[in-house]
N, C-alpha and C positions, 0 to 999 in steps of 0.2 A: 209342599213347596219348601226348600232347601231355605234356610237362613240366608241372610245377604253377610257377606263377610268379606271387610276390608283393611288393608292394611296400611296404618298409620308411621310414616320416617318422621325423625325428631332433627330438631334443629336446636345448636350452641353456637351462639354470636357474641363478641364481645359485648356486653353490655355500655362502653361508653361508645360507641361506632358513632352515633349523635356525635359528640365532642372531636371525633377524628372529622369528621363530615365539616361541620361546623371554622374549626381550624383552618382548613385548607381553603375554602370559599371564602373568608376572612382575608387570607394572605399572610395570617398568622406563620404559617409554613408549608411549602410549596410545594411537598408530598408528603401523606404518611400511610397506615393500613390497618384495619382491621383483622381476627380471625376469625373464623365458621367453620362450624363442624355438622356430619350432617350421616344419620343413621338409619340406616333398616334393616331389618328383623337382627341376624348376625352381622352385618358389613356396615363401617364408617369408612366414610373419606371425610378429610381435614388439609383445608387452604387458608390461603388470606387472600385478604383483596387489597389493592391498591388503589389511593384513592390521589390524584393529580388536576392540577386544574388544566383548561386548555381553552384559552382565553378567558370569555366570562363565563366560563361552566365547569361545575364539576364529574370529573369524569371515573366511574367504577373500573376498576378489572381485575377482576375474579381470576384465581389461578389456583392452580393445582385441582380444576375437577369442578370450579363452578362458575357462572355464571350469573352478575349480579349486577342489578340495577335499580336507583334510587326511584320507588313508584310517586304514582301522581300525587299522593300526598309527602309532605316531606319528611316525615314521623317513620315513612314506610319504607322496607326492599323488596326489590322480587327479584327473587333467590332461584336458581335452577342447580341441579346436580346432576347431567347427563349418566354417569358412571353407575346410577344406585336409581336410575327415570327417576328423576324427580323433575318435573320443571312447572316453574311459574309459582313459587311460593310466596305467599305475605307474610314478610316479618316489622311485624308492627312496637315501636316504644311506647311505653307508657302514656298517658294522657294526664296525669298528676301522679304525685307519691308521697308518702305518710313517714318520717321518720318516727319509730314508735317509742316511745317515752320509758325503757326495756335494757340496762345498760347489759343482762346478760344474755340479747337474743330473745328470742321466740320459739315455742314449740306447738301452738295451738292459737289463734283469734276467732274473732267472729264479727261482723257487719250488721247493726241494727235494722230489721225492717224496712224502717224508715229512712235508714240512709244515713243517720245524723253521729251517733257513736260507733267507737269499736273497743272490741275487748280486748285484751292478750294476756298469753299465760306464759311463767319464762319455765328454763330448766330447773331453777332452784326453790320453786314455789311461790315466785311472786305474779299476781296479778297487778294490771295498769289499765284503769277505764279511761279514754280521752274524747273530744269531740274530733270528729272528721274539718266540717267546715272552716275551722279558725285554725287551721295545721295546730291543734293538742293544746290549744289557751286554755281549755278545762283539762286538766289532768287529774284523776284519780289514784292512790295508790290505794289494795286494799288488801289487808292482811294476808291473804292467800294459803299457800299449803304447807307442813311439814318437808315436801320434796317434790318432785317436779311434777307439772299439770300436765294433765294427757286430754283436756278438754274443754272448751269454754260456751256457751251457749245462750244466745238471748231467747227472752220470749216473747212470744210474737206483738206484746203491746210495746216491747224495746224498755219498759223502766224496770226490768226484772232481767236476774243474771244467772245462771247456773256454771259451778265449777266444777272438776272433779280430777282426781290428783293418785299418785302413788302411792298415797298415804294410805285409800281405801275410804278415804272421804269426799261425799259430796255436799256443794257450800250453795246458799241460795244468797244471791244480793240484791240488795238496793241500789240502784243507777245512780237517784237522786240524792243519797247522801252515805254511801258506800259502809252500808253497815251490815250484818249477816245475821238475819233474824232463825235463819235454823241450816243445821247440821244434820243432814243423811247417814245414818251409821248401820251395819249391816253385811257388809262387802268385805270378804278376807282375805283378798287382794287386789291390785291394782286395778282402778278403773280405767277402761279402756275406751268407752264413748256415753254419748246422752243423747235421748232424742225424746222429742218434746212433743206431745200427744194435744190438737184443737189448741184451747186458748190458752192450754199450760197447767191447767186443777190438777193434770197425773204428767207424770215422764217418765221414762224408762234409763236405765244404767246397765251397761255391759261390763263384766270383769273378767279377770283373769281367772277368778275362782271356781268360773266356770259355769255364772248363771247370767243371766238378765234379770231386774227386778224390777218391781212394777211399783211407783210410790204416789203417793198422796199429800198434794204441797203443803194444805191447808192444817193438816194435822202430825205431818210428818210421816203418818202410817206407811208400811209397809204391805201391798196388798197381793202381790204373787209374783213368785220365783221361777221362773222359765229355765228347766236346763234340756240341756240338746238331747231329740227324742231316741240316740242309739243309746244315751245316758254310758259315753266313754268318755275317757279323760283329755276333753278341747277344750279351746279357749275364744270365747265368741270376740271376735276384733272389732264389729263394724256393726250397725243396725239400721233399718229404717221405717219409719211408717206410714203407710198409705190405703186407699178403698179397697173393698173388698172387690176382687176381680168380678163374682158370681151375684153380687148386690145383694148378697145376702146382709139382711141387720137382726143379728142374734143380739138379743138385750143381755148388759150383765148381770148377774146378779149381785155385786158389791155394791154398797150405797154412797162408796167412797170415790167409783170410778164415772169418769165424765167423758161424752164424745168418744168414746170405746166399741160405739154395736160395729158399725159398721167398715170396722179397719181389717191392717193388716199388719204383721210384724215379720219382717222378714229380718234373719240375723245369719251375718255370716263368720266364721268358724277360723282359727288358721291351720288348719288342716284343709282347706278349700270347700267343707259342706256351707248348705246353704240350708235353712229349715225355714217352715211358714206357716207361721200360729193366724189363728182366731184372735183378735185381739179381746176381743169379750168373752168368748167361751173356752178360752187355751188351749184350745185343741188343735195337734196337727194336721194342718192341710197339705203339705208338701216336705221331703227331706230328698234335696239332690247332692249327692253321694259327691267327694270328690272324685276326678277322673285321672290327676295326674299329680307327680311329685312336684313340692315347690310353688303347692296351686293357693298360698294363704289368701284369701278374703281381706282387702286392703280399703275399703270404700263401698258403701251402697248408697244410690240417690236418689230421690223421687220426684218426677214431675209430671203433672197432667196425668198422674196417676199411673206412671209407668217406672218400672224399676230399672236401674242402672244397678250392674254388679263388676264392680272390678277386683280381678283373682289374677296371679302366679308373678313370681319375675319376670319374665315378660308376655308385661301385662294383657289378660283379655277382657274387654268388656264386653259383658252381655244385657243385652236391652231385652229382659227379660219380662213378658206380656203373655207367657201363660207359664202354668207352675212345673211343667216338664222342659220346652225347648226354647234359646232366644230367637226372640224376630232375626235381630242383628248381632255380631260378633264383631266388633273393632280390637285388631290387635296392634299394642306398641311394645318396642324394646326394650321397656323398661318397666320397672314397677312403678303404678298408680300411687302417688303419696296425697292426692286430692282433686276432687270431681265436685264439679257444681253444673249444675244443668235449671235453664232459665224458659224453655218450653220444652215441647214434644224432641225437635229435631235441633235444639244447640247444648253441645253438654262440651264445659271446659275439663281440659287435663292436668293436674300438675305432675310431674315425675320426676323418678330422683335423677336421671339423666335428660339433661338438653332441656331446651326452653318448653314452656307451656303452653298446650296450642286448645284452639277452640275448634271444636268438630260444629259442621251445622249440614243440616240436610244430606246424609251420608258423605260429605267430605269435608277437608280440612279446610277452614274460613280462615284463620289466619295463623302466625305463630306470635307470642308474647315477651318479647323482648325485655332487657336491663335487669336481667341476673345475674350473669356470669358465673361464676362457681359459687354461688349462694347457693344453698341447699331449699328451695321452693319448699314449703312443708303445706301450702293448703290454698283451697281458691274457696271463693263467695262469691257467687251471681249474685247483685241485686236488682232488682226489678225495677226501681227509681234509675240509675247512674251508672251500671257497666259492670264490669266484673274485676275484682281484685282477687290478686295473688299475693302471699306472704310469703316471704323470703325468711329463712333461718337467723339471718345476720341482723332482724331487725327493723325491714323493710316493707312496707305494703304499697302495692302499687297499681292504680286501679288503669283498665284498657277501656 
């Protein structure tokens, strides 16, 4: 059976379109407009809409190529693009938003478990821990990196923090009273992600230098160096872990490593390979070969034990569910900058072009409004409260 494969158009809408909305149905003033922009695969069309009252209603019209109307909720549009078939889209606003306590920006956050804190990391090496619920009344600042962070990461109990920066260092913290009881060092160049192994006793760190390592919180140990099985000179981008497909549980043999029989490590490469370790036994189980130029490995995610792999400028994802071909192929026009997926069939997009949209059950559920040219750098599903997106400028904004 052939993969299912679909193709995903992105949508840029003002982000204050609320505010234009809001205005007119006031009487504040008696017309104004929005713009929207709207893509697939190579072709955009770009309108505005006008938005007038007409009696006691306010009334859309869409010009130059679409189609728009305020949906049943009033947070919502549904959006059509006859020129590019696109019709009957959901472009939804935010539901709350987080100004982050960050006066240079964002390049990385993360969303507590539980809901309750978030992290962020800026360009210049500073981290900021705050709470969600009281908009930031706790605020943390915490000494942070040499130079800018490329990663931040909770563990799964939320009172524990992991950092990792430019510098080639990774920082572990305290939630509760922001202090950094040990230093990762090992890495001879920039690190490039973290992923966090059961209840957190091991993680993993990707670099630029060209390995994955395997560490031990508790003692700081260093327990194995993963580098890609053609052993050429790549740079693993992205990582993720999850079961073993085969239900195989090879025990390890380190006395240092925890919750390891039964995984998997899939790491992908910016040359577009994709490799599939043993998490216990190292051993390669899968190396897929890039197939085309421009294919870098930008995001891997797991859920319900199923791999999401997002590769090339524009971008493909593959819902990869066995180690040679994907189930499914979703392609968008843009490159992947951040995927979070919250079951089997909802995985959100962020991209460096046009708003962030949530795929669910082989098609688009909605699109993620109030960015506007903010540069989207990442999304968090949380399983409690909905899904955020962070914005470059500073912004987190949960749907």
């Amino acid at each position: 059976m052939s993969p299912l494969s679909t193709t995903v158009p992105l949508f840029s809408v003002q982000p204050t379109f609320l505010d234009v909305l809001a205005d007119v149905q006031s009487g504040n003033t008696p017309k104004d407009s929005f713009y929207i922009s709207c893509f697939v695969s190579n072709k955009s069309v770009h309108g505005t809409v006008d938005v007038y009252r007409s009696g006691s209603e306010v009334v859309l019209r869409g010009k130059d190529g679409f189609d728009v109307q305020v949906g049943n909720h009033k947070p919502t549009l549904t959006v059509s693009c006859p020129e590019l078939n696109v019709s009957n889209v959901l472009i939804k606003s935010p539901k709350s938003q987080i100004t982050v306590h960050n006066p240079t920006g964002i390049e990385t956050f993360d969303i507590s478990p539980q809901g309750e804190l978030y992290v962020v990391g800026g360009p210049n090496g500073e981290l900021s821990l705050s709470s969600i619920t009281d908009d930031g009344a706790f605020t943390r600042t915490l000494d942070g990196h040499l130079t800018y962070v490329t990663k931040v990461l909770f563990f799964p109990s939320g009172h524990v923090v992991l950092s990792a920066g430019g510098d080639m260092q990774i920082k572990l913290w305290s939630a509760a009273d922001g202090s950094n009881p040990r230093t990762f060092l090992g890495h001879k160049r920039a690190v490039t992600d973290l992923a966090m192994i059961g209840r957190g006793r091991n993680f993993l760190s990707a670099s630029k230098d060209g390995t994955v390592k395997l560490w031990e919180c508790g003692s700081g140990s260093l327990i194995h160096s993963f580098t890609n099985p053609l052993d050429i000179p790549i740079e693993p981008t992205t990582m993720a872990v999850s079961k073993r497909y085969d239900g195989i549980s090879a025990a390890s043999s380190s006395p240092l490593e925890f919750e390891t029989d039964d995984k998997l490590l899939t790491i992908g490469y910016d040359n577009g390979d994709i490799a599939i370790y043993g998490l216990s036994t190292k051993n390669v189980l899968a190396s897929i070969p890039t197939k085309s130029v421009d294919s870098e490995i930008s995001n891997i995610n797991v859920v319900d034990d199923r791999i999401f792999v997002a590769r090339g400028k524009n971008s493909e994802i593959w819902d990869l569910r066995s180690l040679t071909v994907p189930l499914e192929t979703i392609s968008l026009p843009s490159p992947v900058v951040g995927m979070g997926a919250s079951a089997a069939n909802s995985v959100a997009f962020a991209t460096q072009v046009g708003t962030p949209v949530v795929f669910e059950d082989h098609k688009v559920s909605y699109y993620a409004a109030g960015f506007g040219d903010s540069t989207v750098i990442g999304v968090k599903w949380s399983r409690s409260d909905g899904i955020y997106f962070a914005g470059k400028n500073g912004s987190i904004k949960r749907y």
